[in-house]
VOGU-3710 file (C-alpha; in Angstrom, 3 decimals, decimal comma):
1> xxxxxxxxxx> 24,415/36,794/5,867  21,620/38,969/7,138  19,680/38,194/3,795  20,332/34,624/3,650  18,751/34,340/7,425  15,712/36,275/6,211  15,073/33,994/2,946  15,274/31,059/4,948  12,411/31,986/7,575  10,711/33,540/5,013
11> xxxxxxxxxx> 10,540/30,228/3,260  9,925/28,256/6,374  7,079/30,651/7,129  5,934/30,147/3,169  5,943/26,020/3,833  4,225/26,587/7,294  1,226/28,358/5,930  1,086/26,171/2,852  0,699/23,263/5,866  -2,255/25,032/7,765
21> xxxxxxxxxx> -3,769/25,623/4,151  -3,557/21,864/3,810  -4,730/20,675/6,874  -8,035/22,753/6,430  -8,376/21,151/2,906  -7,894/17,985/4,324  -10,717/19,031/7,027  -13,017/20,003/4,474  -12,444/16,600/2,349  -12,972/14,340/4,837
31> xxxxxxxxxx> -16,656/15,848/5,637  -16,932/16,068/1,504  -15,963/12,537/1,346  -17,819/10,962/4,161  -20,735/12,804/2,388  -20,365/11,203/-0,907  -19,558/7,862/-0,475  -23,319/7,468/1,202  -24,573/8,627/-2,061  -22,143/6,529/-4,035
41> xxxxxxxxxx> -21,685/3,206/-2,256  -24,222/1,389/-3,876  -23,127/2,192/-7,148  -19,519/2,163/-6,783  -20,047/-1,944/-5,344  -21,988/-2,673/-8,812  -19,491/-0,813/-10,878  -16,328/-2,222/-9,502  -17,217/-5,672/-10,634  -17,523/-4,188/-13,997
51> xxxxxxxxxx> -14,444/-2,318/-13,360  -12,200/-5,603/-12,434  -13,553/-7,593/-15,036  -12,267/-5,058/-17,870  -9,017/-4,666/-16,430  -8,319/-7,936/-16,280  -9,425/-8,359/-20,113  -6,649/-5,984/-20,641  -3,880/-8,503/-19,675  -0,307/-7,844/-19,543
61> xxxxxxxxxx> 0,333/-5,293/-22,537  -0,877/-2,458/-20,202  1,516/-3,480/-17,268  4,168/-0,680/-17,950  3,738/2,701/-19,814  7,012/5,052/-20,552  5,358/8,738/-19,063  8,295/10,402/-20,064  7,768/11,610/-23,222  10,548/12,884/-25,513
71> xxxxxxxxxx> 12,902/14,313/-23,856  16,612/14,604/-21,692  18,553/15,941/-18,997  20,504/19,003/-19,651  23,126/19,455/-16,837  23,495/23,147/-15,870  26,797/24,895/-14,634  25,438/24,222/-10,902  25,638/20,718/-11,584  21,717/20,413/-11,379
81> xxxxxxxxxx> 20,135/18,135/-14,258  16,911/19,558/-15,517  14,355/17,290/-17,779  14,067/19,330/-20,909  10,598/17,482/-22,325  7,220/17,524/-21,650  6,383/15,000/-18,363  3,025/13,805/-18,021  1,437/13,810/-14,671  -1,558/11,485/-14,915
91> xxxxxxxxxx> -2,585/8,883/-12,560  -1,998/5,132/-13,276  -2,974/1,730/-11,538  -0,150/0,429/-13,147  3,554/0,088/-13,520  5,607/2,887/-15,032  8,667/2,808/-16,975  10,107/6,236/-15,963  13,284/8,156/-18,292  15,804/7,695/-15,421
101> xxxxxxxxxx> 16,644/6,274/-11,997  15,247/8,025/-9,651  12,399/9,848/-11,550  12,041/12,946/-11,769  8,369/13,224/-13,069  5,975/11,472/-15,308  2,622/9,001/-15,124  2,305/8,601/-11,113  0,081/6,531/-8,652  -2,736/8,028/-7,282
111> xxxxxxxxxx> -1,530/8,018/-3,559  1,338/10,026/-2,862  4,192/8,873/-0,184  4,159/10,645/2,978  7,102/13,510/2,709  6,475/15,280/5,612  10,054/14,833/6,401  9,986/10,608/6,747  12,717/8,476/5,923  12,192/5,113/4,698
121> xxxxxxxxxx> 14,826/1,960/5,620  13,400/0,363/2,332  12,931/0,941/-1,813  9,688/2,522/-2,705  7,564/2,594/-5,448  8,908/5,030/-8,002  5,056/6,009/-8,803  3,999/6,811/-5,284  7,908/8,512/-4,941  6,777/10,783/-8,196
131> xxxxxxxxxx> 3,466/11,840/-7,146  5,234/12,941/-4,013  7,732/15,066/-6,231  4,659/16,671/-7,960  3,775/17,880/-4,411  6,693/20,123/-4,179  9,514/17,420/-2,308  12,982/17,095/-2,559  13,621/12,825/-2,464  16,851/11,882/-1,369
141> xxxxxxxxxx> 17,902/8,570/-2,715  21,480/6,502/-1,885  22,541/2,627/-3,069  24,588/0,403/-1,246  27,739/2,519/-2,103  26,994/5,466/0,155  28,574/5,888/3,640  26,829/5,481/6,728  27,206/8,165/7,934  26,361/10,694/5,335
151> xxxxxxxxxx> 23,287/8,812/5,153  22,517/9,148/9,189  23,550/12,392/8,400  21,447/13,002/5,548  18,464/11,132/7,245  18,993/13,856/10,534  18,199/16,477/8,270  15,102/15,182/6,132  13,445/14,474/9,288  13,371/18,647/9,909
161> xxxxxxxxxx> 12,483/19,274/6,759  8,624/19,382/5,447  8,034/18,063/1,788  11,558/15,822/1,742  11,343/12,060/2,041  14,342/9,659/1,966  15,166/6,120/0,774  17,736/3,591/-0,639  17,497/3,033/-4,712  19,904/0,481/-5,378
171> xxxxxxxxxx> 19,559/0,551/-9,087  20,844/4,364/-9,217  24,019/5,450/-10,893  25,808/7,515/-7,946  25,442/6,858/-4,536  23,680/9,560/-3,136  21,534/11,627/-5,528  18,838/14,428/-4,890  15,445/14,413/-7,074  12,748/17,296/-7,533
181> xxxxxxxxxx> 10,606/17,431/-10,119  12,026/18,161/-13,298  15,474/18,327/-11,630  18,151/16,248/-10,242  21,726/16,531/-9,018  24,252/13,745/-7,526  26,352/15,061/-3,983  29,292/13,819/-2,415  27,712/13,381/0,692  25,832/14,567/3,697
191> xxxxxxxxxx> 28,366/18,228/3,999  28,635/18,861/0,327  27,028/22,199/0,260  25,068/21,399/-2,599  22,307/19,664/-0,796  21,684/22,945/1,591  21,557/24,541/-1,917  19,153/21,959/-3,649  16,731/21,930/-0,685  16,545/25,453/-0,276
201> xxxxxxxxxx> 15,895/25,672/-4,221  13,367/22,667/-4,712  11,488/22,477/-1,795  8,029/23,631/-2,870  10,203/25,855/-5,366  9,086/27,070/-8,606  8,986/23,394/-10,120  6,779/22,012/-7,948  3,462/21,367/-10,254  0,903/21,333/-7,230
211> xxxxxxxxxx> 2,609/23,535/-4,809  0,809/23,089/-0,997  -0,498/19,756/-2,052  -0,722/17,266/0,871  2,595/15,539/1,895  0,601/13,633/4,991  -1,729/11,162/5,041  -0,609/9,585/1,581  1,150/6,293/1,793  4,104/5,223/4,662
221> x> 5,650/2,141/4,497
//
């Protein structure tokens, strides 16, 4: 008991430094970036003419990509799914056809979703969602199927809890499921143990590709 109690505050005290490392990169990249762009304005209005124009000459054969590779899930004797295959973590303007539903990785969006503990009351964007996932988050995902109160429930404690976000995915198999990069898991509900177990696991665990990355001042619905 005495061990568990110490692995949690040590990991709360692990996320709460990672935030005060992030809000003095975020300090130093808003002076960087206020910086730049007077250097760059001029150029950046002549170039993103150019910039439009060729994207549009594209058309619509670049509207999707698959950014999951080769690869599948390989379910564990925990019950947690983990993506054996390589998943690509560049940044698109575009659509992405992901592997499975949620994501668990892959081609993202540039701006992340906010997963400083929010919970949205509407779908997201799977590529925002993703680059979220690459920060280290746990996204909790439940379709019209789930109870209302495991999702209150469920909603209750990803508001506590820094890098989680929450949202409903109707097209997804079981009705609550729990994503992290590279892994995923479906739970009964809001007291199976197994989300206390995921969390504590995935949040900024050993998965996470850019662990301390920011999970404020991305994109909130």
């Amino acid at each position: 008991m005495g061990s568990a109690k110490k692995s949690s505050t040590d990991r709360k005290a692990r996320i709460e430094e990672m935030r005060r490392a992030e809000q003095a990169r975020e300090r130093r990249n808003r002076i960087l970036t206020i910086a730049a762009s007077v250097v760059i304005v001029a150029g950046l209005v002549v170039g993103g003419v150019v910039l439009v124009r060729s994207q549009d000459d594209k058309g619509s054969d670049a509207a999707a990509s698959d950014s999951s590779g080769k690869g599948k899930f390989v379910t564990g004797e925990d019950g947690v799914k983990t993506w054996e295959g390589k998943l690509s973590r560049n940044h698109v303007a575009k659509a992405v056809k992901y592997a499975s539903e949620p994501p668990v990785g892959g081609d993202h969006n540039q701006v992340w979703m906010n997963c400083n503990g929010d919970v949205y009351t509407e779908e997201l964007d799977n590529t925002n969602a993703v680059h979220s996932l690459e920060h280290g988050a746990v996204w909790v995902t439940y379709n019209a199927d789930a109870k209302k109160a495991d999702i209150d429930a469920l909603a209750a404690k990803v508001k506590k809890t820094p890098y989680t976000l929450m949202s409903p995915l109707d097209d997804q198999k079981d009705p609550i499921m729990l994503s992290a990069w590279g892994h995923q898991r479906t739970v009964t509900g809001a007291s199976d143990p197994n989300v206390d177990k995921f969390f504590e696991k995935f949040v900024q665990g050993e998965q996470t590709p850019e662990p301390g990355a920011a999970c404020t001042n991305g994109l909130s619905k």
